[in-house]
C-alpha positions in Angstrom: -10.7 -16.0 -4.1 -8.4 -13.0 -3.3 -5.5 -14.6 -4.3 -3.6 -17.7 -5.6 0.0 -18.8 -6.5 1.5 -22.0 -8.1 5.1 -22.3 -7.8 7.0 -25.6 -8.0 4.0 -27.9 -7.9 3.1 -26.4 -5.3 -0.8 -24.1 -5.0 -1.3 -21.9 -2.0 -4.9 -19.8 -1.8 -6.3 -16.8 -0.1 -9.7 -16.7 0.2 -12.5 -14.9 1.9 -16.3 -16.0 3.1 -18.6 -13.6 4.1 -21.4 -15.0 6.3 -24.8 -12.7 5.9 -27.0 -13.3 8.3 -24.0 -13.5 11.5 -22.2 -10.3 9.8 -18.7 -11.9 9.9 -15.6 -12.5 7.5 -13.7 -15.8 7.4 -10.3 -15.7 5.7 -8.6 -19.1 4.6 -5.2 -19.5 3.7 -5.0 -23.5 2.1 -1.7 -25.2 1.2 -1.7 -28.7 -0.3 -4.7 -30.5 1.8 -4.1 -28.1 4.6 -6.9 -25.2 5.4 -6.3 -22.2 8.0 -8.8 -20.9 9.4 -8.6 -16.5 10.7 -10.4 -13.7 11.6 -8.2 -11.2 10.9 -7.2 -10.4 7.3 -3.7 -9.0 7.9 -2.9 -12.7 9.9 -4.3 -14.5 6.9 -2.2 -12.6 4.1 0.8 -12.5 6.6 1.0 -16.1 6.5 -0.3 -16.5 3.0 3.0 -14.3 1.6 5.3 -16.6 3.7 4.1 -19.9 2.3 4.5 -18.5 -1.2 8.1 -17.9 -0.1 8.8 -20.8 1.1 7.8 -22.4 -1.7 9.5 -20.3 -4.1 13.0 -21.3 -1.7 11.8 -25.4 -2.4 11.3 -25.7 1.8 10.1 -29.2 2.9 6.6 -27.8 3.7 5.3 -30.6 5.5 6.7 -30.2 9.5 5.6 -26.5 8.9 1.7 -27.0 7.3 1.5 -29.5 10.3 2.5 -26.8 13.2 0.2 -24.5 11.5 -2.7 -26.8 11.2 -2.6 -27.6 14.7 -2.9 -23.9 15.6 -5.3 -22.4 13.1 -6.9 -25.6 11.5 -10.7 -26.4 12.3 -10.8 -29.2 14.4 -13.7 -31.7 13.7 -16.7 -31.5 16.2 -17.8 -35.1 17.1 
């Protein structure tokens, strides 16, 4: 974990994976049930330091978490 805030009910999480044997970094930003998947460090904390703002402003999070799920969510392999 790199970093986590709780602010009105609400938990968002920064966190980094660092696969050995292929020599890569996965960053995760998760709000609510929603995980985002990046590459790229400065994307993940970008986003990570909005959502703690608009949670600290009470936003309706749910039309955004969507839209952002949809462009950086994992998307199940059948």
């Amino acid at each position: 974990m790199i970093s986590l805030t709780r602010t009105n009910g609400i938990t968002v999480r920064l966190d980094a994976s660092y696969d050995v044997e292929a020599e890569t970094v996965e960053y995760t930003v998760t709000c609510d049930s929603t995980r985002l998947y990046f590459g790229d460090f400065k994307r993940a904390a970008v986003l990570y330091k909005s959502l703690c703002e608009e949670i600290k402003m009470k936003c309706d999070m749910s039309g955004r978490l969507a839209a952002l799920d949809e462009m950086y969510g994992r998307k199940e392999v059948a």
